[in-house]
N, C-alpha and C positions, 0 to 999 in steps of 0.2 A: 168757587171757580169763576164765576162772574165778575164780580171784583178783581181777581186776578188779572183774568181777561182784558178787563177795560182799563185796569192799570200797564200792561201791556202794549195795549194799544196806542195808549198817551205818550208812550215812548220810542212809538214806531217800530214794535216788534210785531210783526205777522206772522202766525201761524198757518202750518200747511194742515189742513183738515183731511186735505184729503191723504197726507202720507200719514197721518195719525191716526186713520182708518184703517188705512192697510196694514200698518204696526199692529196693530189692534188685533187684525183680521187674518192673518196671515202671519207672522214674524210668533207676536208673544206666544201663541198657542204651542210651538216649538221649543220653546224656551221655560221646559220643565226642570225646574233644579229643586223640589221639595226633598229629592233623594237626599241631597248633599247637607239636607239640615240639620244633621244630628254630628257633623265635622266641626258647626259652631261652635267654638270654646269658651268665646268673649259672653260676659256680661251681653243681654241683647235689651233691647228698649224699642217698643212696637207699641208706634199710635195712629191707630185710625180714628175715623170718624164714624159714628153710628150709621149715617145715613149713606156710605161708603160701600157700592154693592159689592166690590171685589174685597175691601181691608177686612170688614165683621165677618164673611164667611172663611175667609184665614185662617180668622184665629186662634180656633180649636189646633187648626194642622202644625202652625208655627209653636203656642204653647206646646202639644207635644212631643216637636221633633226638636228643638233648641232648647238646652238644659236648663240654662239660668233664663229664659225669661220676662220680663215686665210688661203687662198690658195694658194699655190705657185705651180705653174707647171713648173719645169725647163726644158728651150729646148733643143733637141737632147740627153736626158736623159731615160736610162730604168727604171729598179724594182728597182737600189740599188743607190739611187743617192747620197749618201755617201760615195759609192765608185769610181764611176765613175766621178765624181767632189765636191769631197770633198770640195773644197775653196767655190763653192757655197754652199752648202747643209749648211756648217757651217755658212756662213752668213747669210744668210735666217732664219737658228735658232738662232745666237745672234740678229739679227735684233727683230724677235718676242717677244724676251724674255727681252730686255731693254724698 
């Protein structure tokens, strides 16, 4: 996420912290759609990161309610693991997808 971040920065994109606290705090809590998991039909493909507080406690509830499945949990990874290791994240996704 740091990296992210600071790559961000370098390109003159600011983020608002403080409306991405109130998202947080306020909005997502509302915004329960695990009911709707089991209407998934597609192929699904779910990667978090180990050190990911919201992705790892998931994903018992996602494996159960979405049929088909795939889970990658990559280690010593957080929220963005496209950014923090890209070379994995991308093969994990070309692997599912051949």
């Amino acid at each position: 996420e740091q990296a992210f971040l600071a790559r961000a920065a370098e390109h003159g994109v600011d983020y608002n912290v403080e409306s991405l606290q109130y998202f947080n705090e306020q909005v997502a809590p509302t915004m329960d759609l695990r009911p709707l998991l089991p209407q998934i039909e597609a192929r699904t493909l779910v990667i978090t990161g180990q050190l990911d507080p919201w992705g790892v406690v998931a994903v018992p509830e996602l494996e159960s309610g979405i049929r088909d499945t795939h889970v990658v949990v990559m280690p010593e990874i957080g929220h963005m693991p496209w950014v923090e290791k890209a070379d994995g994240f991308r093969s994990a996704l070309l692997e599912f997808l051949a």
